[in-house]
Backbone as CSV, one residue per row, in Angstrom:
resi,resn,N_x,N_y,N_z,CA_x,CA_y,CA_z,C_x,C_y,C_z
1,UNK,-22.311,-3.982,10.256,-21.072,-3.320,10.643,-21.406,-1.990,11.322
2,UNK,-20.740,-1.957,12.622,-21.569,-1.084,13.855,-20.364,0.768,12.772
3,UNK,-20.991,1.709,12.709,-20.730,3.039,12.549,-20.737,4.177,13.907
4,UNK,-19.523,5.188,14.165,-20.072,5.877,15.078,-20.821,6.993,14.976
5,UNK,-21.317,7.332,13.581,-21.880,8.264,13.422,-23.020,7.461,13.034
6,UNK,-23.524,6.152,13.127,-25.203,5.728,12.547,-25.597,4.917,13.592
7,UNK,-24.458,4.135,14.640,-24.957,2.654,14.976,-25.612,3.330,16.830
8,UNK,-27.019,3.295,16.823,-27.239,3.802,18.401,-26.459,3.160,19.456
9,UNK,-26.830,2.067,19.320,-26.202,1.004,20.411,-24.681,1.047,20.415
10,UNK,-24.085,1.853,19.953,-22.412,1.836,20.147,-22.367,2.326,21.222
11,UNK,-21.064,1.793,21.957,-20.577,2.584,23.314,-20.425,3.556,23.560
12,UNK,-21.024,4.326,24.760,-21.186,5.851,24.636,-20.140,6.357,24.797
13,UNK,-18.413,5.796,25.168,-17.332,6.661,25.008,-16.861,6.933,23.241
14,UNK,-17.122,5.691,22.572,-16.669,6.080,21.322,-17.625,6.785,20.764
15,UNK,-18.815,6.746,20.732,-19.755,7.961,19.897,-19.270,9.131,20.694
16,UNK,-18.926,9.368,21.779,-18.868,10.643,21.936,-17.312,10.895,21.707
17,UNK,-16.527,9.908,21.638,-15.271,9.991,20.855,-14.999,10.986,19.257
18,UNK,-16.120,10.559,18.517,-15.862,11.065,17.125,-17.853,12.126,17.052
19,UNK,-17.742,12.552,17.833,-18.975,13.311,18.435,-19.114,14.767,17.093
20,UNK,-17.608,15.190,17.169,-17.005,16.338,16.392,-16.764,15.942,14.943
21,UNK,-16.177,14.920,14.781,-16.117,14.747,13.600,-17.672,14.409,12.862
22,UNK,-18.710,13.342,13.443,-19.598,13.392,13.221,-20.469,14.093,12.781
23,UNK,-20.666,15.254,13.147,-21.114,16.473,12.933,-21.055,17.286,11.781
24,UNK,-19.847,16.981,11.103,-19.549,17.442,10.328,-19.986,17.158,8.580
25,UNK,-20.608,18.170,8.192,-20.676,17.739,6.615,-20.189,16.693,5.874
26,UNK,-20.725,15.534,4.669,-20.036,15.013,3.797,-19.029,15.691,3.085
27,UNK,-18.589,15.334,2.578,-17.366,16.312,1.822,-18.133,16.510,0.035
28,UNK,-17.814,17.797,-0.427,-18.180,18.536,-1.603,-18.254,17.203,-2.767
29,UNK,-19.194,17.488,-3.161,-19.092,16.266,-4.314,-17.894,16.780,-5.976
30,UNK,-17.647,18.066,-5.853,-16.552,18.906,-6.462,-15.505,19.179,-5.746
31,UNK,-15.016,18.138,-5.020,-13.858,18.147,-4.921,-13.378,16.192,-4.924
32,UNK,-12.681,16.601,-5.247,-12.251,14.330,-5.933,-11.445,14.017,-5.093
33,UNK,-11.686,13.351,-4.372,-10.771,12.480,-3.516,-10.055,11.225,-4.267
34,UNK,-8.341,11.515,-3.524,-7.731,10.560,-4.682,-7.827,8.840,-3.581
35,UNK,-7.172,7.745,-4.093,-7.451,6.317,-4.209,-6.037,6.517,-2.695
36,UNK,-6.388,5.498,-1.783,-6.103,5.592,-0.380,-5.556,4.561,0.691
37,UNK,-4.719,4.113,0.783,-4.462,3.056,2.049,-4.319,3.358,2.948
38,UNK,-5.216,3.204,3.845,-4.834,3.586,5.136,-4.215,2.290,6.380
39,UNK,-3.728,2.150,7.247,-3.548,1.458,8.168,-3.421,2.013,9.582
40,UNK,-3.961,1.217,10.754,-4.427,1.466,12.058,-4.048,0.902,13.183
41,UNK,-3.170,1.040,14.141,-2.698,0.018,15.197,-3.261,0.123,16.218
42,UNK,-3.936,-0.346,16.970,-4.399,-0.433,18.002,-3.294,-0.479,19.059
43,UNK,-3.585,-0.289,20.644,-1.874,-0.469,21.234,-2.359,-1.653,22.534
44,UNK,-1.501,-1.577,23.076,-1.576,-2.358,24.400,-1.581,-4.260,23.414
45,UNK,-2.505,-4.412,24.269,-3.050,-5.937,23.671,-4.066,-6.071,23.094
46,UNK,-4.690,-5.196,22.973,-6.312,-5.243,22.026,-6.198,-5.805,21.398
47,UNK,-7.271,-6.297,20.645,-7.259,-6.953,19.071,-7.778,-5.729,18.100
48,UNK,-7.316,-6.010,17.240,-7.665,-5.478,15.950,-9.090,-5.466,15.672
49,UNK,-9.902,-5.980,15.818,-11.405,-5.856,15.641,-11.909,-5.350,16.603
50,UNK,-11.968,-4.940,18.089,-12.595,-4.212,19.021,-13.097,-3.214,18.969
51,UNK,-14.334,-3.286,18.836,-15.227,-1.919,18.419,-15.693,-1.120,19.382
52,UNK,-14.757,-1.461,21.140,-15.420,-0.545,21.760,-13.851,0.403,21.791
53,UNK,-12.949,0.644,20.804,-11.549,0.677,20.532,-11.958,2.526,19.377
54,UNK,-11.636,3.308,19.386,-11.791,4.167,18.634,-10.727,4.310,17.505
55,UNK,-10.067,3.852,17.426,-8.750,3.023,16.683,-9.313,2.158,15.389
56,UNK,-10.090,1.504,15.726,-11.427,0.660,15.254,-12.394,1.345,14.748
57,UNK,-13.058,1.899,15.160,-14.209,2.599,15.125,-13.851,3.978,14.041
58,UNK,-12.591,4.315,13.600,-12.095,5.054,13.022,-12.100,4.747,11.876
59,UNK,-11.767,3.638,11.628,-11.374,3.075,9.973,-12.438,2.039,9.233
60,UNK,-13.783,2.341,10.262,-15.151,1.863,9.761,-15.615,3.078,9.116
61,UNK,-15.381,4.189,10.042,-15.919,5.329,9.799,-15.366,6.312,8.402
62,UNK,-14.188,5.729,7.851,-13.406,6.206,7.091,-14.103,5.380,5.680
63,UNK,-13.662,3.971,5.972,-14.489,3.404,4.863,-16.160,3.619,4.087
64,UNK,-16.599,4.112,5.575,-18.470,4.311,4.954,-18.144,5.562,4.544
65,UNK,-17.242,6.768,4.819,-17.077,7.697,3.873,-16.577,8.220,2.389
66,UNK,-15.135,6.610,2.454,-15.162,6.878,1.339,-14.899,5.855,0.831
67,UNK,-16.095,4.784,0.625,-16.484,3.734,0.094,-15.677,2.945,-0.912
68,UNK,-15.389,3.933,-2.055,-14.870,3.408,-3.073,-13.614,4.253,-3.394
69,UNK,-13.260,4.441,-2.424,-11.656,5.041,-2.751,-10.803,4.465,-1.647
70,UNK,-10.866,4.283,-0.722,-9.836,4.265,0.389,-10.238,2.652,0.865
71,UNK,-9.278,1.975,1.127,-8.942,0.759,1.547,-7.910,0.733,2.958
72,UNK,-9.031,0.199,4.070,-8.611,1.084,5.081,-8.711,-0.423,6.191
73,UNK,-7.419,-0.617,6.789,-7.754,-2.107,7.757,-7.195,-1.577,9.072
74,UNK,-7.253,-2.134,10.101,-6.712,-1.877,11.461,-6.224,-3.003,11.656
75,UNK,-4.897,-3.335,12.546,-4.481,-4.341,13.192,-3.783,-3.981,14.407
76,UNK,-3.752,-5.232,15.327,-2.849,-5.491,16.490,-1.528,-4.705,16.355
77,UNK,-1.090,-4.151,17.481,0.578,-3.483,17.013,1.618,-4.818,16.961
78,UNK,1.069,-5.865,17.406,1.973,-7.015,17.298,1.659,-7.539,15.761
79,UNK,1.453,-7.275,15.149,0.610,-7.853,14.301,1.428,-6.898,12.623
80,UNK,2.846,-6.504,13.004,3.147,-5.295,12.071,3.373,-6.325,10.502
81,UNK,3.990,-7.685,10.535,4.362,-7.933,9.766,3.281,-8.372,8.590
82,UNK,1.807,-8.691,9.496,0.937,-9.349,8.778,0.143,-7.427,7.613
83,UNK,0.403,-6.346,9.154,-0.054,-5.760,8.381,0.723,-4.783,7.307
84,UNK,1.991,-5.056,7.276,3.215,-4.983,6.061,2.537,-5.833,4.812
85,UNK,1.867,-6.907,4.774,1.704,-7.853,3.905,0.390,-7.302,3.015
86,UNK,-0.948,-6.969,3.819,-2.254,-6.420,3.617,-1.350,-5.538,2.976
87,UNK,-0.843,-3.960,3.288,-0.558,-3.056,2.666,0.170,-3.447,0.798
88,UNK,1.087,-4.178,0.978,1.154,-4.302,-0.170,0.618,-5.192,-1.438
89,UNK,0.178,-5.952,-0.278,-1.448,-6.319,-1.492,-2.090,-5.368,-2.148
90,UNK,-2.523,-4.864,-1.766,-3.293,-3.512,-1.800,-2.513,-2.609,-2.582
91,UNK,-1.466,-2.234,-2.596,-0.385,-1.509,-3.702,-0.567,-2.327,-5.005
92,UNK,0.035,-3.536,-4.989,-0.234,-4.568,-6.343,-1.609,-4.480,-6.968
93,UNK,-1.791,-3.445,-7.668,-2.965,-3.452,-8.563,-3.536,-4.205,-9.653
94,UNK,-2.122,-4.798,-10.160,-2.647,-5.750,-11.554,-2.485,-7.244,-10.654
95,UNK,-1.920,-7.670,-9.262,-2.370,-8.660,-8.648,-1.531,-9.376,-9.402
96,UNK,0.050,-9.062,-10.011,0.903,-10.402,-10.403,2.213,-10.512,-9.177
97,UNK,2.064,-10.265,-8.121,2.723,-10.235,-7.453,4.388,-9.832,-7.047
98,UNK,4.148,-8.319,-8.200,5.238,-7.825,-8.380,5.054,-6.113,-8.482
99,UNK,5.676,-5.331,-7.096,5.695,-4.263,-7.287,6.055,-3.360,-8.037
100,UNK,6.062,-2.308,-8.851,6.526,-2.246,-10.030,6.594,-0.572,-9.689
101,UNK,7.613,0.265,-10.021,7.884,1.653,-9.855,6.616,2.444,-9.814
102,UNK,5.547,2.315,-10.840,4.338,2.785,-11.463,3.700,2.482,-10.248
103,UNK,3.472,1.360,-9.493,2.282,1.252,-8.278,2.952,1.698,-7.279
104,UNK,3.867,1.579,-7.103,5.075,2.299,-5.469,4.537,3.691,-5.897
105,UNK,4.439,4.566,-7.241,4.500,6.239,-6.706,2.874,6.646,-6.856
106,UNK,2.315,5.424,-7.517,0.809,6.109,-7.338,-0.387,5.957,-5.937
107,UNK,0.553,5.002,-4.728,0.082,5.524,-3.564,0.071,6.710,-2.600
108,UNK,-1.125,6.178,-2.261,-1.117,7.036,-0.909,-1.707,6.449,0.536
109,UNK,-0.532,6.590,1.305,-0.464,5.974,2.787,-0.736,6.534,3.227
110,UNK,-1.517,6.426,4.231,-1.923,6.658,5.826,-1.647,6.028,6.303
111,UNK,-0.813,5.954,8.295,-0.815,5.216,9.009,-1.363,5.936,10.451
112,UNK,-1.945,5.502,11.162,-2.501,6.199,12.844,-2.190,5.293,13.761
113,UNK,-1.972,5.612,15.021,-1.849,4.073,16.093,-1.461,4.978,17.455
114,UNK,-1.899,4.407,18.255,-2.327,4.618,19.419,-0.922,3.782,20.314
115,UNK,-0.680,4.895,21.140,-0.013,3.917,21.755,1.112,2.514,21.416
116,UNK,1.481,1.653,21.860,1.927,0.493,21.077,2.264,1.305,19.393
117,UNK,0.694,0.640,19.343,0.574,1.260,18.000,1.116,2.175,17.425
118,UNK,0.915,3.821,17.818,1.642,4.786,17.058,3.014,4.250,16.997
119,UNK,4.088,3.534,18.105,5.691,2.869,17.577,5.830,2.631,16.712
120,UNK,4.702,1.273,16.482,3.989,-0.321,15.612,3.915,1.335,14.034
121,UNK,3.254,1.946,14.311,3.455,3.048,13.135,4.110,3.805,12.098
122,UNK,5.260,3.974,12.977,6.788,4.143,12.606,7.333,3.435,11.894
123,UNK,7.270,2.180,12.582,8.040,1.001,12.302,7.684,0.874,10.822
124,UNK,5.901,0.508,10.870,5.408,0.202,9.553,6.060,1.341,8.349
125,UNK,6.100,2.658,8.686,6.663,3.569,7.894,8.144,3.376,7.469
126,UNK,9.272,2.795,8.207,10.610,2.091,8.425,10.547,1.369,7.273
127,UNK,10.196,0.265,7.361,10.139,-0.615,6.571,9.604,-0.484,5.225
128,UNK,8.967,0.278,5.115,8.028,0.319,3.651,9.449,1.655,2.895
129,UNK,9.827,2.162,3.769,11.084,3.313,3.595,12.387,2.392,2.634
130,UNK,12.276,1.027,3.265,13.210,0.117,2.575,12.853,-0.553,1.245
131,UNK,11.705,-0.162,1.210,11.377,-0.861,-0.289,10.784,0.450,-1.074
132,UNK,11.434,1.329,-0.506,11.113,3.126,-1.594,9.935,3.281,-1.899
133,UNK,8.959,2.686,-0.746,7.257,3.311,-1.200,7.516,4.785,-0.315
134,UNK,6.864,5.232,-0.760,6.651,6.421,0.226,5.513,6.930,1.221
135,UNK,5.636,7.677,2.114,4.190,7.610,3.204,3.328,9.082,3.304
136,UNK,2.305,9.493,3.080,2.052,10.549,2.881,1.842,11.032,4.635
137,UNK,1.524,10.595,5.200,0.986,11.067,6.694,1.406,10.015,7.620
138,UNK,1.828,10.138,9.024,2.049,9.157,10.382,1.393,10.122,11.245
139,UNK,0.621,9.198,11.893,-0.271,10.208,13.016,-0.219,8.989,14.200
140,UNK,0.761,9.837,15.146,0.823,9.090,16.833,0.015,10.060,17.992
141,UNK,-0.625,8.881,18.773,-1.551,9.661,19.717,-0.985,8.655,20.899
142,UNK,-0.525,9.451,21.797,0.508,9.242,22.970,1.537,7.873,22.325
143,UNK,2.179,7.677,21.807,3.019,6.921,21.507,4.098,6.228,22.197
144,UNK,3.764,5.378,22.681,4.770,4.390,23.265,5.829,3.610,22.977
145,UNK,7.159,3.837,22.887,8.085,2.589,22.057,8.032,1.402,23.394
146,UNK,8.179,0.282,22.012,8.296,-0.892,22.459,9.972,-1.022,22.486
147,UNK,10.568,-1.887,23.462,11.915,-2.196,24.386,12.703,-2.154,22.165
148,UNK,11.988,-2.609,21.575,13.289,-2.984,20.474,12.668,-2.114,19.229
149,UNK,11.483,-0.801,19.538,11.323,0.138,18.720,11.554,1.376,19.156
150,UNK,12.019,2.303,18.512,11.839,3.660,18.498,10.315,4.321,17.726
151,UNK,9.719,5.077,17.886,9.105,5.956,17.585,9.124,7.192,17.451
152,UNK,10.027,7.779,17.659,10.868,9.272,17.793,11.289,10.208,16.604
153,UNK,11.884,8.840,15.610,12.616,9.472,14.700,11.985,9.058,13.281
154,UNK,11.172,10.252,12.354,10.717,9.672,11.096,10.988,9.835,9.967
155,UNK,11.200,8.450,9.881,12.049,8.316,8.621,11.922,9.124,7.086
156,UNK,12.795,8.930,6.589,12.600,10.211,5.296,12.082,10.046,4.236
157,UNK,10.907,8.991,3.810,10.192,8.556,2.838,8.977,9.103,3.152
158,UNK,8.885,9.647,4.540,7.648,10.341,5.058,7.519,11.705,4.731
159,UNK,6.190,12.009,4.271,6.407,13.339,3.910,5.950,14.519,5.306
160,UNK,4.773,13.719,5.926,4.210,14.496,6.874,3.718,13.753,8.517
161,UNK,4.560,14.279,9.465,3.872,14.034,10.799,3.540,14.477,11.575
162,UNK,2.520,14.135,12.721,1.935,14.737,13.704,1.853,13.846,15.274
163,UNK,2.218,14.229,15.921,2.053,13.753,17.555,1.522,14.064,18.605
164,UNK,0.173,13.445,19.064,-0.405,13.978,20.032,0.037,13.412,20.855
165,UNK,0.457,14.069,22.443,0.846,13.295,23.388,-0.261,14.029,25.046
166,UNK,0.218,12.952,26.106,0.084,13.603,26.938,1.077,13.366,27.901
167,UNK,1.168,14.131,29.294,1.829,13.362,30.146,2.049,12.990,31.421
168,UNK,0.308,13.292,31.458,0.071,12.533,33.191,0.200,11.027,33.514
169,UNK,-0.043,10.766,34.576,-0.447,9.270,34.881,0.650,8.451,34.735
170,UNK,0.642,7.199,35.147,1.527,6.088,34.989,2.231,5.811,33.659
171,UNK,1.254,5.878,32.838,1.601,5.483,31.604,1.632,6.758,30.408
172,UNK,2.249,7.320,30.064,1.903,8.361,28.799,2.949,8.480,27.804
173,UNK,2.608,9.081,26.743,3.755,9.144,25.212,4.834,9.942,25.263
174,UNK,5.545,9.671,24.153,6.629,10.431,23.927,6.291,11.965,23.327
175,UNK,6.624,13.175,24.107,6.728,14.052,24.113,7.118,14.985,22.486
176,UNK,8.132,14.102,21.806,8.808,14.862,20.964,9.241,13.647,19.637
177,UNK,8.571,14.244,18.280,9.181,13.547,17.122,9.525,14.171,16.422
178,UNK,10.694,13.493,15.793,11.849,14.585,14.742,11.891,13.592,13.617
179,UNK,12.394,14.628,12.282,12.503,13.860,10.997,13.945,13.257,11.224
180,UNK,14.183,12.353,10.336,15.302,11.851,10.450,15.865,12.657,9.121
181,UNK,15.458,13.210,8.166,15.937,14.530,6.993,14.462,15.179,7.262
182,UNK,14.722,16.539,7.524,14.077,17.573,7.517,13.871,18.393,6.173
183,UNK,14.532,17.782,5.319,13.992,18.104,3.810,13.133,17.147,2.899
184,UNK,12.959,16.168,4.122,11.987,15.234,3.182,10.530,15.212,3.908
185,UNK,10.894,15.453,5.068,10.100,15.329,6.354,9.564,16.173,6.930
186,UNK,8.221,17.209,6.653,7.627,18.266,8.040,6.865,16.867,8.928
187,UNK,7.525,18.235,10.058,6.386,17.482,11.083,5.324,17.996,11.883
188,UNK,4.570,18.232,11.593,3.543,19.315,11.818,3.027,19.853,13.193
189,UNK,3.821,18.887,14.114,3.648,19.139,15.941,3.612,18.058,16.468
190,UNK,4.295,18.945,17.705,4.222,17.398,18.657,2.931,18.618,19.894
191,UNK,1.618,17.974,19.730,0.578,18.639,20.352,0.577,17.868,21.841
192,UNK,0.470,18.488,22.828,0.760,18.103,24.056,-0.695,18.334,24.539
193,UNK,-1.960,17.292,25.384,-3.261,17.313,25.457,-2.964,17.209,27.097
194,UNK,-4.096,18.126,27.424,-3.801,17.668,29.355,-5.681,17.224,29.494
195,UNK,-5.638,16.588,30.664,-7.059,16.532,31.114,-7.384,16.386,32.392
196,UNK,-6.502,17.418,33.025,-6.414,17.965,34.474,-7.446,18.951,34.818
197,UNK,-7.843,19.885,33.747,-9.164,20.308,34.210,-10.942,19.968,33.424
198,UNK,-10.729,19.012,32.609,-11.988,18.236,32.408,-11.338,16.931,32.116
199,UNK,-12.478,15.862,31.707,-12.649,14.581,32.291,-13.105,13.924,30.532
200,UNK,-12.369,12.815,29.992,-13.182,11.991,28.562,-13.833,11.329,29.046
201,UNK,-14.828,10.990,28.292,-15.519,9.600,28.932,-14.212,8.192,28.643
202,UNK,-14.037,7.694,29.367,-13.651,6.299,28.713,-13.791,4.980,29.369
203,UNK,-15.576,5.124,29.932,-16.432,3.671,29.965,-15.734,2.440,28.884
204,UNK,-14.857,2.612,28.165,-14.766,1.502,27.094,-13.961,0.766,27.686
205,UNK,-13.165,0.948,28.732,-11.938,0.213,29.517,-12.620,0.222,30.872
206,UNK,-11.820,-1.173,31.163,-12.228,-1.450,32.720,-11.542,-0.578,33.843
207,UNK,-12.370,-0.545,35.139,-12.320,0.331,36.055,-10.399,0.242,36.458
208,UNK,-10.111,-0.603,35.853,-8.846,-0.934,36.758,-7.739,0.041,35.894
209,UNK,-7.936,-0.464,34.618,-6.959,0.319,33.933,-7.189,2.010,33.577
210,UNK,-8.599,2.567,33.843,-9.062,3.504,33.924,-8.350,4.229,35.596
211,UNK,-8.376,3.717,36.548,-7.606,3.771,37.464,-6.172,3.824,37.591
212,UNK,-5.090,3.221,36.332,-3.782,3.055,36.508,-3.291,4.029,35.585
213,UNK,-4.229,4.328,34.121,-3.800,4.921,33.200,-4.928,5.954,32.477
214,UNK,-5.465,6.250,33.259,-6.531,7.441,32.736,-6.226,7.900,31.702
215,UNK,-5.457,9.116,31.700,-4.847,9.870,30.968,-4.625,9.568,29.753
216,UNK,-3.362,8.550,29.853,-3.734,7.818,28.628,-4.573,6.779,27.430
217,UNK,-5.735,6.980,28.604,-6.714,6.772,27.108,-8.319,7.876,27.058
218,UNK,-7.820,8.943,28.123,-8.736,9.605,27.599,-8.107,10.685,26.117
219,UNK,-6.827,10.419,25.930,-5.945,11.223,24.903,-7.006,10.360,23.760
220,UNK,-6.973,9.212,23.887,-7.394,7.768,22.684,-8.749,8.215,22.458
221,UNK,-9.575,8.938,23.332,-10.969,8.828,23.535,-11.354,10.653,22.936
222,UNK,-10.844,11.413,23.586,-10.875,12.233,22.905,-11.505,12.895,21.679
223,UNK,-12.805,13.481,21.924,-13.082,13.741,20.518,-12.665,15.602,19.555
224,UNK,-11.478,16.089,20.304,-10.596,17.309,19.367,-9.872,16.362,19.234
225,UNK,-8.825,15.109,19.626,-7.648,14.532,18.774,-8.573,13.677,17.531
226,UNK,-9.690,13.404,17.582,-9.992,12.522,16.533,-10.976,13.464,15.536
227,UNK,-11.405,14.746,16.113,-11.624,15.770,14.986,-10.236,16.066,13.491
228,UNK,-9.045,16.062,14.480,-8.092,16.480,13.987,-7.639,15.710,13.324
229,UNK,-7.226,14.300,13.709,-7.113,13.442,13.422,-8.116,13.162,11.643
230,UNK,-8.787,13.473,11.918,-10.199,13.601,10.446,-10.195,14.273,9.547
231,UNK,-9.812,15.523,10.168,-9.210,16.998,9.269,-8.076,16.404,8.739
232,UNK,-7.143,15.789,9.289,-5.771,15.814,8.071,-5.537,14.648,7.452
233,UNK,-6.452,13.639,7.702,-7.004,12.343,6.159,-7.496,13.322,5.684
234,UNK,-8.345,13.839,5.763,-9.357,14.482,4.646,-8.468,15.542,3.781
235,UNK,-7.952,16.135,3.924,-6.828,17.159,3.417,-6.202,16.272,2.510
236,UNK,-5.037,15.159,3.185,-5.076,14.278,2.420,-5.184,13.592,1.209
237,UNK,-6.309,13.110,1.459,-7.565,12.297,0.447,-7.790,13.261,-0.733
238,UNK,-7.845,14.800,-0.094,-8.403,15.742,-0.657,-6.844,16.566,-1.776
239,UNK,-6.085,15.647,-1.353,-4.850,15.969,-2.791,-4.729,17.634,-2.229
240,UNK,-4.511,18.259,-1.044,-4.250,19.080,-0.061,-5.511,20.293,-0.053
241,UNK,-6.661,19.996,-0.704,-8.008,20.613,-0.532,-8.756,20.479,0.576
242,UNK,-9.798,20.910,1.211,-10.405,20.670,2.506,-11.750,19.726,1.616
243,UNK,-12.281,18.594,1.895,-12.684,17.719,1.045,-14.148,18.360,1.901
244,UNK,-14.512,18.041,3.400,-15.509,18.379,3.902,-15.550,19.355,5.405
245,UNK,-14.393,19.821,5.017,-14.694,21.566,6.363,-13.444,22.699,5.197
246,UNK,-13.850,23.913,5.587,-12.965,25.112,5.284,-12.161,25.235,5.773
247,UNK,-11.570,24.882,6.870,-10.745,25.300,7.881,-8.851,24.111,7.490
248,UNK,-8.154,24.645,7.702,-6.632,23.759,7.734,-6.696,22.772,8.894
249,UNK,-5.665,21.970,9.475,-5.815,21.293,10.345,-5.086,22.619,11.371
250,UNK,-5.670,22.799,12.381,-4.725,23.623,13.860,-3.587,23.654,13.758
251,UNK,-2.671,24.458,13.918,-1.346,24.655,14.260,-1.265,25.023,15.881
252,UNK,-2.350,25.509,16.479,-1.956,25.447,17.828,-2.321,24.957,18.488
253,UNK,-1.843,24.594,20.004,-2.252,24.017,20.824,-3.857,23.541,21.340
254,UNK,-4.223,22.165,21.110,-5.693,21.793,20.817,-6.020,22.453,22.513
255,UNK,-5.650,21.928,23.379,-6.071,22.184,24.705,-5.145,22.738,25.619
């Protein structure tokens, strides 16, 4: 199982994707990271396993860190209902196929998604809103709604969100996300990324779509959105402690 912080032969846009986070210290063995679900959407049409995908390459990198706490899958953004199903497997701890008040409040969710995905994100947060689990974090990086989703508005079982967008090129995200109750809901920014005066690598996509939609996947490629992106699982995980840097996640403008 390819790592972007161990595997050489990985594609040189995603190692230099998580370049920053890499770098960075294990986290304190005195500080306890609590038990974790995370989930990951990939956008466009990708598949869910594409490892030249940093989307992917994220929630390998999450798992070899924290091995035995966090249970962490990626899927297709088409793919929301199957990964509605994984998630609450994964809640059902005693495995009798019955959610029970006690396993609904002793999670903790993560969801991230790209594009498609960050919508596919929402959505997943929507729905889990209807069966009173609650979501600790939604993290959209240029976020796209699909014709019969919104992504805009987050719902109030969520405690915390963040939105990276950009908005050059043909294709780019939504600008602006709001709680749907602002007493249940911070949202920690809608961070706006330009890359009008430097360049991501993103060899991982073909020349064509690198040509139609730059922009939006050097936001994907990016290694300050996926520093950041790292910083606030880890906070997180870290039951609101810095698990492996000193620093909070940014409040201002990354670029």
């Amino acid at each position: 199982m390819s790592q972007p912080c161990k595997e050489e032969n990985l594609h040189s846009a995603v190692k230099e994707a998580f370049s920053l986070a890499c770098l960075r210290k294990g986290r304190s063995m005195d500080v306890p990271v609590r038990s974790a679900v995370v989930v990951g959407f990939v956008g466009g049409f990708v598949n869910h396993d594409d490892l030249k995908r940093p989307e992917v390459q994220f929630a390998r990198f999450l798992q070899d860190r924290y091995p035995s706490t966090v249970h962490v899958e990626v899927f297709a953004n088409r793919e929301g209902k199957k990964a509605l199903g994984w998630l609450l497997h994964q809640l059902d701890t005693d495995n009798d196929g019955v959610l029970t008040e006690a396993e609904k409040e002793q999670a903790t969710i993560l969801i991230y998604g790209h594009s498609w995905g960050g919508s596919q994100a929402v959505t997943l947060a929507r729905q889990l809103e209807g069966l009173g689990i609650r979501v600790r974090l939604t993290i959209q990086i240029d976020s796209v709604p699909k014709i019969w989703q919104s992504g805009s508005r987050i719902p109030a079982n969520v405690d915390r969100a963040i939105n990276f967008y950009q908005s050059e090129g043909l294709l780019h995200g939504r600008s602006t996300i709001h709680a749907t109750d602002p007493d249940h809901t911070s949202i920690l920014g809608n961070f706006q990324m330009t890359y009008k005066d430097h360049s991501v690598n993103c060899d991982n996509y073909p020349w064509l779509i690198r040509f139609l939609s730059r922009p939006h996947h050097e936001i994907e490629n990016d290694p300050g959105v996926w520093d950041q992106v790292d910083a606030l699982i880890d906070y997180e995980l870290s039951g609101g402690t810095f698990a492996s840097r000193s620093r909070a996640p940014r409040k201002e403008m990354i670029r």
